[in-house]
Structure formats: structure tokens, C-alpha cells
N, C-alpha and C positions, 0 to 999 in steps of 0.2 A: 373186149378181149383182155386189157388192161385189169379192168375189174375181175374178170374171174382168175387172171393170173394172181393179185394181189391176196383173195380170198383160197387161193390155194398155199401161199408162201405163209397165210392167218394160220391153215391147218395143220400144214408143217411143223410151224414153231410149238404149238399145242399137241405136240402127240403123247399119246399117254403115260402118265408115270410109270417107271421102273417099279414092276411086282416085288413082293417082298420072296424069295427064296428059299426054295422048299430045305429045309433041314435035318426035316425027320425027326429022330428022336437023339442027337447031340445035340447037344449046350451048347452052344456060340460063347460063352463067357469061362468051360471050363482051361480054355489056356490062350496064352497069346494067338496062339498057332489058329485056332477056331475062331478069336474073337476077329483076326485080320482078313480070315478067309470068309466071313460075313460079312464083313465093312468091307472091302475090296472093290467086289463088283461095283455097289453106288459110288465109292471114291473115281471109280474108272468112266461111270456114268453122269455124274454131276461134270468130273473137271475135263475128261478128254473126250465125248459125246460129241457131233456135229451139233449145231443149232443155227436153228434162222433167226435167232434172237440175240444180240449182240449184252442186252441190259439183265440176262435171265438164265440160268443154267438149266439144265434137263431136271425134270424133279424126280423123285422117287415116291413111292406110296404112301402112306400115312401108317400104314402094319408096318412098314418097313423101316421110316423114320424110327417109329417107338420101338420098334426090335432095336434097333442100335441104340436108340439111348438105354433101355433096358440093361442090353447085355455090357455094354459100358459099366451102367452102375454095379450091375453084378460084378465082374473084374474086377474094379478097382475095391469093392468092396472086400471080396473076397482077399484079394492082395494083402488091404490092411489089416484083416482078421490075421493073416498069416505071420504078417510082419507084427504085430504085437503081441502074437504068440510066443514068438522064439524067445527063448534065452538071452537075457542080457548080462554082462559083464561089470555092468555099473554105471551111472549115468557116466555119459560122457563119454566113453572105452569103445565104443563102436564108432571109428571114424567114418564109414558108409555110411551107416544112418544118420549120423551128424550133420554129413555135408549134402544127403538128400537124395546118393543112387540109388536108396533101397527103396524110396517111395513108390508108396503105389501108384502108377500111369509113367511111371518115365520108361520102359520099354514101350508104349505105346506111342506117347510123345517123341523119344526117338525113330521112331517103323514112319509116322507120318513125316516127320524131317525127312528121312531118306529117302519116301513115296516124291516130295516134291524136288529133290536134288535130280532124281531120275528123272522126274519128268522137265523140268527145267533144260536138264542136259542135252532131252530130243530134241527140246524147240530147236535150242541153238544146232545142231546139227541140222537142221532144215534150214536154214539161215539162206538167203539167195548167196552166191558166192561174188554176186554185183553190188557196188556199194551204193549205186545208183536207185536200186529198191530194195536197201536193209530198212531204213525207217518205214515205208510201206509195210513191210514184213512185223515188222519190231510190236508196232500200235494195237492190230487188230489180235495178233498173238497172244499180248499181256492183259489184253482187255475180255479175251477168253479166259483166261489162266485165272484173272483176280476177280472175275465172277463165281467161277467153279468155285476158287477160296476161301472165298464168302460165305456160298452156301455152305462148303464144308465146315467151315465154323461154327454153323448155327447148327445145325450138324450136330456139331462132335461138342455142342458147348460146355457139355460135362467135361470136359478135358479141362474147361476154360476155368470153369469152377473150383473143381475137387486140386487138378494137381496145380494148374499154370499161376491162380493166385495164392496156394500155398507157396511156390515155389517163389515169390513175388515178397510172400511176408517172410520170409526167410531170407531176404535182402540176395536174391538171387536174377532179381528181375533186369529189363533194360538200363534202371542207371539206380548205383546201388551206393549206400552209404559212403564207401570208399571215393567214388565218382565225384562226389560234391563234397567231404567234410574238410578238406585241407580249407576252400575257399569260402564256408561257413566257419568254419572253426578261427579264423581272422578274424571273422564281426563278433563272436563270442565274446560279454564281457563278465568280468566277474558280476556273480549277482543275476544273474541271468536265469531264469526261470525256464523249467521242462517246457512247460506250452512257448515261451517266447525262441526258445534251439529251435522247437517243432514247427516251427511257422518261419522261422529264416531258413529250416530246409527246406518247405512249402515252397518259399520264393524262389528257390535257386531251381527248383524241379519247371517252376514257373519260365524260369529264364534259360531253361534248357529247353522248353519246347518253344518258347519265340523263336527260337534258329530253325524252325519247322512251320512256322505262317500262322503259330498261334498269338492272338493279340488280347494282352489281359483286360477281364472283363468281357469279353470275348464268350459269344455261347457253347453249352454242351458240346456241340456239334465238332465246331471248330477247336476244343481242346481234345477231343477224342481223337479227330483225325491228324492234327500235331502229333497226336502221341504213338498214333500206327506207325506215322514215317518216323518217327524214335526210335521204336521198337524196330522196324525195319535196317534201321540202322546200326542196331545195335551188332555188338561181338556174334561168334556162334554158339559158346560159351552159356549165353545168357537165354532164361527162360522166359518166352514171350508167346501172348496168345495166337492159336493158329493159324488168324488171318496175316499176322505181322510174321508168324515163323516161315508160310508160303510166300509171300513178299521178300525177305531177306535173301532166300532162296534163290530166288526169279536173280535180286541183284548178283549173287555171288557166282551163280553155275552159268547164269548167262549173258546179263550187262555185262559185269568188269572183265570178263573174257573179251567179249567187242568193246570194248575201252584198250586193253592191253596194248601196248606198243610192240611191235616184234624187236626182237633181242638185234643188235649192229654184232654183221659179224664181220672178219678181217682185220680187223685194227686194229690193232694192239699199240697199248705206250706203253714205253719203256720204262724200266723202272729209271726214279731221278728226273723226266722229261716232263715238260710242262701241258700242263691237260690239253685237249684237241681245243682250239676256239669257234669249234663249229657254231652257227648258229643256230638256237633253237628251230627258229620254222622249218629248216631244213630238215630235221630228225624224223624218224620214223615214225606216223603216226599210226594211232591204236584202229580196229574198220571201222566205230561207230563216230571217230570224230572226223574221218573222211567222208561218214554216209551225213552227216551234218551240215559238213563245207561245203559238200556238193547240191548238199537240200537249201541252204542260205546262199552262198555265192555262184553255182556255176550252173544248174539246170535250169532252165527255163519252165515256168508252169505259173499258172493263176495266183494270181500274188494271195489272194483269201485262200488258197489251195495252201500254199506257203505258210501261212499263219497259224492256219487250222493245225498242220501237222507241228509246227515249230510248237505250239500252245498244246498239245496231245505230249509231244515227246518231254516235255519240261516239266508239266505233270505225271508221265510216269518214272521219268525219273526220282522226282521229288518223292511216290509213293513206297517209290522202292529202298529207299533209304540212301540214295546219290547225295552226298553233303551239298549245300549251297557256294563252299568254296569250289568243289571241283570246277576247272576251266568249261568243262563244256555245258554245265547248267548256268556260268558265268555267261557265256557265248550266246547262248538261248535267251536268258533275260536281255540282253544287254539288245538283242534283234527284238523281243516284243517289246521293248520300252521304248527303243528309237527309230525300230524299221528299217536299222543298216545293222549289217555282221558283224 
């Protein structure tokens, strides 16, 4: 019985790709409007599709993959033809195209930012209203969410190419000249040679993803994934690839909401009076550092039950670009390294 239930839940998670969609005789590439209403449906089917597969998104057809990368290329192509067509005023005098709005793919790369604001917004609107099973809720959610991402990525990797590491070499990326030159520019001495600057900002780019679990000398693997929770972390401002742009996302529309403390209402000081000396623990806490306390200190459950989730949450926080100073990934280490709260 066992066995044929297993071999049914096999077939389930295998059902067949999403067809590539009939379009007729319009262009998918001749305008945004066409290029999003072709990409759509797979965005809807890769990230919000049911699946019995936790490791694995819904796929789409192989016509269908290469129609979008196609009509991507076209689009962006086309863009650029247009944009170096126009009339220019002199180098320099066009501050749009200077600073990079006019690029071709940034209304695309904006449309997917907002695809995942929106959808980040439902999760948390589904959220149990018990704080008793928010981390339950929290894990298996974002472990949906950054699978779909994923594949969108590989996806849309044209995106990744054409605009996100232009937009990268144009010092617009997660951590940007400005970011690090004050505390390079200290070790600078006279005499000091192009490649020798290039290589102390090397080191600092270096010492900005240790704060993310990268260890120098360290493989591929593990500087790449330092540099997703970077880029996850980074402003909104800044141009980052779209598995790190959906990651940043998940943190802002949905973590730091459940992080948020609610507002104290009533009290008011006076002006001239000396500040309330309430005690911190007393204060208002935000739902996810109560769905926390109550997953470390107060519910009863299989202490490896305990672990698993504490070890799950502290990882997706970490992916999502949560600093290692906030208090509650501080709380989280502080239980898997000693086994108390």
C-alpha cells in the first residue's frame, strides 16, 4: 500500500512541463507589454505552482524555455538599437543615460522586482496569526519561493548577462566604489601602483563577504554563495542578480515585517522629562522574535525537532540578507553553539 502511495506522490511531482503558448502571429519581444505577457504564465508556474517536490520547481518546455530566452534577446536588443539611435546632445548631457535608466532591460528588471514584492506580500498575508506555528509556516514557504527563484534565474539569465553585470560595471552593483574607498584609500600610499589599489579593493570586497561565511581561500562555491547573501542584503537601490533581487525581496515585503516591533501607544513624555527607564525585555516585541522564543524557550517538541527548525531558520535568514549582528540571528547562533537560548 505504502509502495504504490509512494510511486504515486513519484508521478505527481513529475508531471509534465508547462507547454510553450500559442501566440499566433505577435512578437512576444515587440513591447514590454507582450514580452511580460509571454513570461508570465511560466513566472506563475515555475514560483507559485503546487509541487511534491520541495528541491525542484514545476519546469516548463524546452520550446518554451528558448522562446523566452529568444524574445528577451530580441527586446533587449531591440531597445539598444533604439537607444543608440536617438539624438544625443554631447557626451555627457544626457543624465538618464549616464546614470543607466535608459538601459535596455531596466523596465524588465524593474516588472520582475515588483512580480516578486507582490508575491512576497501574499505569503506574509497567509502568515498563521499564532506565533506558535509562524516558523512552521516561515521554512517551508521560503524554501518554495527560493526554489522557484532559482529557476527563474536560470531562466531569465539573459537579464543576468546583458543588463545586471552591465549595471555591475558601472559601479552600480551590491557594494560599490564609494562602499569601500574611504577605508582603502587610508592604505593607499604614495607610489602605489593601478594593479596594487586593484587588489586592496580585491581584499576589502574580500572582507566584506567574510561577514557572510565566506572563508579566504575558500571555494567557488562558498564565495558565490557569500556573495548572494551580500547582494541580498544589499539597498533596493542597487542592481543585483535575480536570484539575489528575489531573496532581498522575500527579506523586505516579508521577514522585516515579522521582525517589526509594534509602535507603544499612550505614553507620552513630556517635553524636559527624563526618558521612561523601562526595561528592554519588557518592550514590545516584533511576531518573528516571539515565534523564536517560543520555538527555543517555551513549546515543548523533540529537541532534534528543535534543532532542525532553529538550523533551517538561521539559514534562511542568513540567505536572505538578515546581518549577523541582528539580535535574533545572534539568539539563533548563540542556541546552536551552546544548546541554551
Amino acid at each position: 500500500m505504502s509502495k504504490g502511495k509512494g510511486k504515486q506522490t513519484e508521478t505527481a511531482a513529475l508531471l509534465p512541463p508547462m507547454p510553450n503558448p500559442s501566440v499566433g502571429s505577435a512578437n512576444p519581444s515587440a513591447s514590454l507589454s507582450s514580452l511580460w505577457g509571454y513570461l508570465f504564465p511560466a513566472l506563475n508556474h515555475i514560483v507559485r505552482s503546487s509541487t511534491n517536490s520541495s528541491e525542484k520547481a514545476p519546469a516548463i518546455d524546452i520550446s518554451y524555455h528558448m522562446g523566452i530566452h529568444t524574445a528577451t534577446y530580441n527586446y533587449f536588443t531591440a531597445q539598444s538599437e533604439a537607444i543608440n539611435a536617438r539624438p544625443q546632445n554631447g557626451a555627457g548631457n544626457n543624465p538618464d543615460r549616464d546614470n543607466g535608466r535608459q538601459a535596455s532591460g531596466t523596465d524588465l528588471y524593474e516588472h520582475l522586482d515588483k512580480y516578486y514584492t507582490d508575491l512576497a506580500r501574499e505569503l506574509l498575508l497567509g502568515a498563521p496569526e499564532d506565533d506558535t506555528t509562524l516558523v512552521q509556516y516561515i521554512l517551508p514557504c521560503f524554501k518554495r519561493y527560493s526554489v522557484g527563484a532559482h529557476s527563474v534565474n536560470r531562466l531569465l539569465n539573459y537579464v543576468n548577462r546583458h543588463y545586471v553585470k552591465r549595471a555591475v560595471d558601472e559601479d552600480r552593483g551590491w557594494l560599490t566604489l564609494s562602499d569601500i574607498f574611504d577605508a582603502v584609500a587610508k592604505s593607499i600610499e604614495e607610489g602605489d601602483t593601478r594593479e596594487k589599489i586593484a587588489k586592496k579593493l580585491k581584499e576589502r570586497r574580500v572582507e566584506e563577504l567574510k561577514k557572510w561565511g565566506y572563508e579566504e581561500g575558500g571555494p567557488a562555491e562558498s564565495f558565490a554563495h557569500a556573495e548572494q547573501c551580500a547582494e541580498a542584503a544589499s539597498s533596493l537601490d542597487r542592481v543585483v542578480p535575480l536570484s539575489a533581487l528575489a531573496l532581498r525581496r522575500f527579506r523586505t515585503e516579508f521577514i522585516e515585517p515579522l521582525m517589526a516591533a509594534p509602535k507603544m501607544k499612550g505614553r507620552k513624555r513630556r517635553p524636559g522629562a527624563a526618558p521612561f527607564s523601562e526595561d528592554k525585555v519588557h518592550l514590545p516585541k516584533g511576531r518573528l522574535s516571539r515565534a523564536v522564543r517560543e520555538l527555543l524557550e517555551v513549546r515543548e517538541m523533540n529537541p532534534e525537532e528543535r534543532r532542525s527548525l532553529a538550523v533551517d531558520l538561521a539559514v534562511t535568514l542568513r540567505a536572505v540578507g538578515v546581518r549577523h549582528a541582528h539580535p535574533l540571528r545572534q539568539k539563533l547562533e548563540k542556541f546552536l553553539t551552546t544548546g541554551y537560548p
